[in-house]
C-alpha positions in Angstrom: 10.2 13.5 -29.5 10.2 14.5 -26.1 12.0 12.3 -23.0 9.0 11.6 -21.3 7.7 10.4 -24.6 10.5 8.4 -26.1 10.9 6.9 -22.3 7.0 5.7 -22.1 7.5 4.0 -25.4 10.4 2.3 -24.6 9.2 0.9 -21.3 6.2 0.1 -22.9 8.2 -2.0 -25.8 10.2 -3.9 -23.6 7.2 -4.6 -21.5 5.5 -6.1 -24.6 8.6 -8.1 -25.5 9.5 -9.0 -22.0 5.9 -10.5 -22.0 6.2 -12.5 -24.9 9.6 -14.3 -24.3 8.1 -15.6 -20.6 4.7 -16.7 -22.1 7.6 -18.7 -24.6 9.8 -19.8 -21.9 6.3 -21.0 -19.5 5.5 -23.1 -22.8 8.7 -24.4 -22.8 8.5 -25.7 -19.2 5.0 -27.2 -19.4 6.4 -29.0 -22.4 8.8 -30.4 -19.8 6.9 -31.5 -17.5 4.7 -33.0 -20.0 7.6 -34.8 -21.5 9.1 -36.0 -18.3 5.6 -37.5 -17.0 4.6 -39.2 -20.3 8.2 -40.8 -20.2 7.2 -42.7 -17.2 3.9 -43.6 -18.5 5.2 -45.1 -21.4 7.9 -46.4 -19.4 5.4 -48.4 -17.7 3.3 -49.5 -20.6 6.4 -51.0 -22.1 6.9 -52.9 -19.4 3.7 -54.2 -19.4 3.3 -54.6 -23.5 6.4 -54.7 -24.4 8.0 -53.2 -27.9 4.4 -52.3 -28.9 4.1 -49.0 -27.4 7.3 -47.6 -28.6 5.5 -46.9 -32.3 2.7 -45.0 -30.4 5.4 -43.1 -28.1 7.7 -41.8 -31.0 4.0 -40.4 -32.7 2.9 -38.9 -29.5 6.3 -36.8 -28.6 6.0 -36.3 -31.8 2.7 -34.7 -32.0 3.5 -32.7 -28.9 6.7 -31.5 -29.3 5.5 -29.8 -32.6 2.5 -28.2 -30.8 4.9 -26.6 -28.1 7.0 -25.4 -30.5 4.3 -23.6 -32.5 2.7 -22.5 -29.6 6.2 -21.4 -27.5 7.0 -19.7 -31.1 3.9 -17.8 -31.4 4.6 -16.3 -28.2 7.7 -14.8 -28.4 7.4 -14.0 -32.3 4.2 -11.8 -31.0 5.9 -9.7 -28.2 8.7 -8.8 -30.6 5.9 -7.6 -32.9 4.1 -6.1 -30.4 8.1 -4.6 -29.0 7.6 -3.0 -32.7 4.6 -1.6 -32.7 2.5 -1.2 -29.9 2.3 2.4 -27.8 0.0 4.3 -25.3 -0.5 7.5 -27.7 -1.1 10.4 -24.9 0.1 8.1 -22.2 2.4 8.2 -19.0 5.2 7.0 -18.5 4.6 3.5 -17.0 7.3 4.1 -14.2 5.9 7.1 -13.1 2.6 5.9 -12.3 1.6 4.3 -9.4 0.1 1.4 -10.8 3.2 1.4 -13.5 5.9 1.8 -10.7 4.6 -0.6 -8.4 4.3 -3.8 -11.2 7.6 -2.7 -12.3 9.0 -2.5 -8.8 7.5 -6.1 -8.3 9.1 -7.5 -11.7 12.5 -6.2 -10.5 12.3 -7.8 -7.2 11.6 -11.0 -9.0 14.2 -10.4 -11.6 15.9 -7.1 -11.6 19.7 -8.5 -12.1 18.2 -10.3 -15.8 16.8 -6.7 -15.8 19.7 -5.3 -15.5 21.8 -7.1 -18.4 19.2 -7.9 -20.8 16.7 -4.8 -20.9 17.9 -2.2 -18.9 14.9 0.3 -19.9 13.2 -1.7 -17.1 15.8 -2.2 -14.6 16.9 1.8 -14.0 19.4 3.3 -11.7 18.3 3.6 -8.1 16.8 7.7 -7.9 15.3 10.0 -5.9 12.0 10.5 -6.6 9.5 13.4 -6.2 5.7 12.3 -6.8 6.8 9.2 -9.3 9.7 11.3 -11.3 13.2 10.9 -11.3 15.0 14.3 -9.8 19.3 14.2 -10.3 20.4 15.0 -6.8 22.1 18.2 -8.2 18.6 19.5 -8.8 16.9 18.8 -5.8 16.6 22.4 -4.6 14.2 22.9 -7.1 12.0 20.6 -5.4 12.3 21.7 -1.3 9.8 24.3 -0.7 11.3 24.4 3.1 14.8 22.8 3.0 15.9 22.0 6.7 19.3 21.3 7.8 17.9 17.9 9.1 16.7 14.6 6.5 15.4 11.8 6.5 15.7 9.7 4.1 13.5 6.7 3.2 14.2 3.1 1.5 11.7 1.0 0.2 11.9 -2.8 0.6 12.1 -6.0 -2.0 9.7 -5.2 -4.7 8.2 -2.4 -3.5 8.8 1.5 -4.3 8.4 4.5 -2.7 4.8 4.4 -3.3 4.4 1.8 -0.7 4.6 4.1 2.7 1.6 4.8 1.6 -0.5 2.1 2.5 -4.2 1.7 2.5 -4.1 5.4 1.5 -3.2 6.8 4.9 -0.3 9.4 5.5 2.8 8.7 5.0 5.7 8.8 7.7 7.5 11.3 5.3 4.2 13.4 5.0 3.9 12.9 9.1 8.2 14.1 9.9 7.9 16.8 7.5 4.5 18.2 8.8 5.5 17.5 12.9 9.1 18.3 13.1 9.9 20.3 9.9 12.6 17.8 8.5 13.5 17.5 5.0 12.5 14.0 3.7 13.7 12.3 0.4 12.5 8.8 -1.1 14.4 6.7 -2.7 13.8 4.1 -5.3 15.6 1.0 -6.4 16.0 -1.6 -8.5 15.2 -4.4 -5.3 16.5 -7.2 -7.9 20.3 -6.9 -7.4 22.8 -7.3 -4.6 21.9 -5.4 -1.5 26.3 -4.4 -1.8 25.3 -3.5 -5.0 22.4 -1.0 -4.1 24.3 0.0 -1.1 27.1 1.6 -3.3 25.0 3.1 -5.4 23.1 4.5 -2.3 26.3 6.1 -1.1 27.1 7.4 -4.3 23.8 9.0 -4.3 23.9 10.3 -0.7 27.1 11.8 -1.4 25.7 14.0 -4.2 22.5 14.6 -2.5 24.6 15.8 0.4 26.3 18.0 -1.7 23.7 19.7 -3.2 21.6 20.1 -0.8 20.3 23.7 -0.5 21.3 24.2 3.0 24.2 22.5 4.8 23.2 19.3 6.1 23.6 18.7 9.9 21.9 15.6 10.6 21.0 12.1 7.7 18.7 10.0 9.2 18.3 6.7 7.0 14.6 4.6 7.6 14.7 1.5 5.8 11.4 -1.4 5.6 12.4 -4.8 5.0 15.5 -5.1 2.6 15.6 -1.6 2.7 17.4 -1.3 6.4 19.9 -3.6 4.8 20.8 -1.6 2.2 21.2 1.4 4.5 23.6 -0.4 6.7 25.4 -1.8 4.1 25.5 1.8 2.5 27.1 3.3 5.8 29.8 0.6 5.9 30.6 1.0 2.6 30.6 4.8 3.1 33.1 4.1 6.3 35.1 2.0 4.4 36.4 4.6 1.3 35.8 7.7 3.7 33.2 9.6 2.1 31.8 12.5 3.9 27.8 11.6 4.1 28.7 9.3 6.2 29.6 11.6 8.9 26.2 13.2 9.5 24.2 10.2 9.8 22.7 10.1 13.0 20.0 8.1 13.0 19.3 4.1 11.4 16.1 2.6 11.6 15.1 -1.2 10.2 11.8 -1.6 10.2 11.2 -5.7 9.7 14.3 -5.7 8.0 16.0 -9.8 7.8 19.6 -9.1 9.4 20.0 -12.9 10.3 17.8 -14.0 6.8 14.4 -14.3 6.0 13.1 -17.9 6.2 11.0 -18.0 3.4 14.5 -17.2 0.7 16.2 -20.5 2.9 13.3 -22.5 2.3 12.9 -22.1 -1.3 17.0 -22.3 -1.5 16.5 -26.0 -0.6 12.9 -26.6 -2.1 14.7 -25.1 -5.8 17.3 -28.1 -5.1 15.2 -30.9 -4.5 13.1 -30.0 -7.4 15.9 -29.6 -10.2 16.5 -33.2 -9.3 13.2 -34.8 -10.5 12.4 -34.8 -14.5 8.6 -33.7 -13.5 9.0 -30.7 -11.3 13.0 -30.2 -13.0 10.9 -26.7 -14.7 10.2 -25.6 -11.5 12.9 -25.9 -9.5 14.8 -23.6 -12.2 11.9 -21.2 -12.3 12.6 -21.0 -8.5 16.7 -20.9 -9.6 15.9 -17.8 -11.2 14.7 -15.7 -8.6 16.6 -12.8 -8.5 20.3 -11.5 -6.7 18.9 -9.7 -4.3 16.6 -12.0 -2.9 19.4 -14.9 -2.9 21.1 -12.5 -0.5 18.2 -12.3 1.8 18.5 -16.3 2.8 21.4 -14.7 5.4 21.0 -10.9 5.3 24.2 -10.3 3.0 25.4 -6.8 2.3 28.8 -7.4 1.4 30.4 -8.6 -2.2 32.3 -10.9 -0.6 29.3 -13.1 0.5 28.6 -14.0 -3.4 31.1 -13.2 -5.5 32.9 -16.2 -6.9 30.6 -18.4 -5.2 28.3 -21.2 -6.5 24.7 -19.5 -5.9 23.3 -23.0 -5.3 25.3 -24.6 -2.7 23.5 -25.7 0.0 26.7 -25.3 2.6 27.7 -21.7 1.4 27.2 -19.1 4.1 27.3 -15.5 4.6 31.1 -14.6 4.9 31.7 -11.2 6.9 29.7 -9.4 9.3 28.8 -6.2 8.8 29.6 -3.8 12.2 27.3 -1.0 12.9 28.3 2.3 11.9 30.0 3.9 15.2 28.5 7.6 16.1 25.1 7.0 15.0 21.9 5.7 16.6 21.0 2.2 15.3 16.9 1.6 15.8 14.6 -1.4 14.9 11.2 -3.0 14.5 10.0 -5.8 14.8 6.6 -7.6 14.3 4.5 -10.9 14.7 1.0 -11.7 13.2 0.4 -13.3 16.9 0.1 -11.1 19.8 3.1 -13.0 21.7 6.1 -13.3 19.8 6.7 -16.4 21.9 3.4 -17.9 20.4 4.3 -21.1 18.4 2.9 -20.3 15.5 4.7 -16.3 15.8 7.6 -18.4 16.2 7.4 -20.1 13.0 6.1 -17.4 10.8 7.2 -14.1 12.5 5.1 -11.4 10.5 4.9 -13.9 7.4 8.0 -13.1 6.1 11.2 -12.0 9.1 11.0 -13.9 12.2 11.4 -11.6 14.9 15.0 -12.7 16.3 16.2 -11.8 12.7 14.5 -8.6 12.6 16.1 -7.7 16.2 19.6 -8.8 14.7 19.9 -11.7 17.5 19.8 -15.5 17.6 21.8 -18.3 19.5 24.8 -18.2 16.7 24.5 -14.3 15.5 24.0 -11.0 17.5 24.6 -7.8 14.8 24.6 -5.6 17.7 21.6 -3.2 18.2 21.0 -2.2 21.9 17.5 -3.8 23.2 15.9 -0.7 24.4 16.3 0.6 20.7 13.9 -1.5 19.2 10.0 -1.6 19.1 7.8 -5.1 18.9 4.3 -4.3 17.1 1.9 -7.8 17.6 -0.7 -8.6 15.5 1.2 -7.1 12.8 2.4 -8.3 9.4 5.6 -7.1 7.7 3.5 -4.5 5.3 2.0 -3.1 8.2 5.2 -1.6 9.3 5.4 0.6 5.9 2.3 2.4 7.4 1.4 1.8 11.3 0.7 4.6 13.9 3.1 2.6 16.7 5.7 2.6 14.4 5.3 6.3 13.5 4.8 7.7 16.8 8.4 5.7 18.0 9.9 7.2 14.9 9.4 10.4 15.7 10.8 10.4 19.4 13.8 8.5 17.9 14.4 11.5 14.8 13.9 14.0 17.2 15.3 13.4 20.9 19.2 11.7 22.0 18.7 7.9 22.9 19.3 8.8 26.4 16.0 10.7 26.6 14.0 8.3 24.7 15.0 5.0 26.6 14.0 7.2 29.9 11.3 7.9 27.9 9.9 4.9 27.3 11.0 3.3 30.5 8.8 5.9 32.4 5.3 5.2 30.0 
């Protein structure tokens, strides 16, 4: 049996299974709900008729429980039948599909650390990728037609892969670096579930063998990051800094595009909506469905990239906050994006929603209690914008190229003169 073969059919397996046990567990929170709320109704018919209605109560949780049972049952006893037997004969590889790579990449997001421990077929080490496969960094010379002595490389964001530069079809800003200034360019892709400190070691354990094997000496790393993706990239470089490895050295060049370095509202709000819901018996299933959303989304509520911001701590606590900030990494150029789905980032409602997920103060790395340090006339503001748009938008390519390519002196005179 081949490894592409053996691989499809045990992603596709676990898929199955993974299905089944969900569809079970979904069952067993309707039931929940169900229960709680016809507690209260037959709390209130007692009151009204007394000892009467206990006799019908006891029949219908009865009747009820036994259907969610069967029905929870059925689920799960089918996906580890279907885990068995079921197979895409002549098939690819789900994870090297687009289509494949891009649920996965979404299910990770969601719940890549679970993933992780309990079906690790699904999960995967973060990788370079060259159209969709895996390629070990000691084999990447096999896949640069041109090497160049300068590279870019590119991070996705939260459950997305490297598939997503390439939005509504367009070219890509790899395609566009490569093509305009003859750059090496390498995408990366992660497992968007787990602890941005997590993915930023692995990212610099990665870096330092890509380094290495690179098929001509590197001279200048350039890390572009979207979203959670420019997180990962810092926290990479600090952690690089921190044990002394050598990549770190020839990184010249940082760019966040829209990434949350102050938090992402949307993670704080459903922190506090997932509390307020465990407390009531009726929405009790929800609030842990919420509770179960994944590590490295937890660590977006405050932009975390170190250990120290979760480990040992109660997830839940509505007090705890991020611990240690992270310093940008001295020598290199530190760049960012922003974006807001009004033309005015003062606009009320761009105030509120940012570019539907990062308000723009986080994504600039300043507010009234944090400032993480980047210099003003480094970043870029696109309005009208969402944060997707970013993945793919001729502004934000056109600034990225004068940043890759020219010393920040030059490109704040730059700018200043258009």
């Amino acid at each position: 049996m081949s490894e592409q073969t053996h691989q499809r059919k045990a992603e596709v397996r676990a898929l199955a299974r993974l299905a089944g046990d969900e569809l079970g567990g979904a069952v067993g929170g309707i039931a929940a709900v169900h229960r709680a709320i016809a507690g209260r109704v037959f709390a209130a018919v007692r009151a009204g008729v007394g000892p009467a209605a206990t006799p019908v109560e006891v029949v219908h949780d009865a009747i009820t429980d036994g259907v969610y049972r069967i029905v929870g049952g059925t689920a799960v006893a089918a996906g580890r039948l279907a885990e068995r037997t079921v197979d895409l004969p002549g098939g690819e590889v789900p994870s090297r599909t687009v289509f494949g790579a891009g649920f996965l990449g979404a299910l990770q997001g969601l719940i890549g650390d679970d993933l992780e421990e309990a079906r690790p077929i699904l999960a995967g080490p973060m990788t370079v990728r060259v159209d969709g496969d895996p390629v070990p960094p000691e084999q990447i010379g096999h896949y640069v037609a041109r090497p160049s002595a300068r590279v870019v490389v590119f991070l996705h964001g939260l459950v997305e892969t490297e598939h997503a530069w390439r939005l509504g079809g367009r070219t890509s800003y790899a395609e566009g670096i490569e093509q305009d200034l003859g750059y090496g360019t390498v995408q990366i892709r992660y497992n968007s579930g787990l602890h941005i400190s997590e993915n930023a070691r692995q990212l610099s354990d990665l870096l330092e063998r890509l380094v290495a094997h690179w098929p001509v000496e590197i001279e200048q790393l350039s890390l572009v990051g979207h979203s959670m993706g420019g997180l990962i990239a810092r926290g990479a470089c600090f952690d690089a800094s921190e044990s002394e490895k050598a990549w770190v050295g020839k990184v010249r060049h940082l760019v966040c595009l829209g990434s949350p370095h102050l938090g992402a509202p949307l993670e704080q709000f459903v922190h506090y909506a997932s509390a307020a819901l465990v407390r009531v018996p009726e929405t009790r299933p929800l609030g842990h469905l919420l509770r179960r959303r994944s590590a490295g989304i937890r660590d977006l509520r405050q932009g975390s990239l170190v250990d120290e911001d979760w480990r040992d701590a109660d997830i839940d606590d509505l007090t705890r906050r991020a611990i240690r900030e992270v310093p940008l990494l001295h020598g290199a150029d530190h760049y960012f994006v922003t974006a807001c789905i009004t033309r005015s980032p003062r606009h009320p409602l761009g105030r509120i929603i940012g570019d539907g997920l990062v308000l723009t103060p986080s994504a600039a790395g300043r507010n009234r209690a944090r400032r993480i340090g980047f210099d003003d006339a480094n970043g870029l503001h696109v309005p009208a914008a969402n944060h997707f748009s970013l993945l793919n938008h001729h502004a934000v390519y056109e600034k990225l190229r004068r940043w890759l390519s020219t010393d920040p002196e030059t490109a704040v005179a730059l700018d200043r003169a258009e």
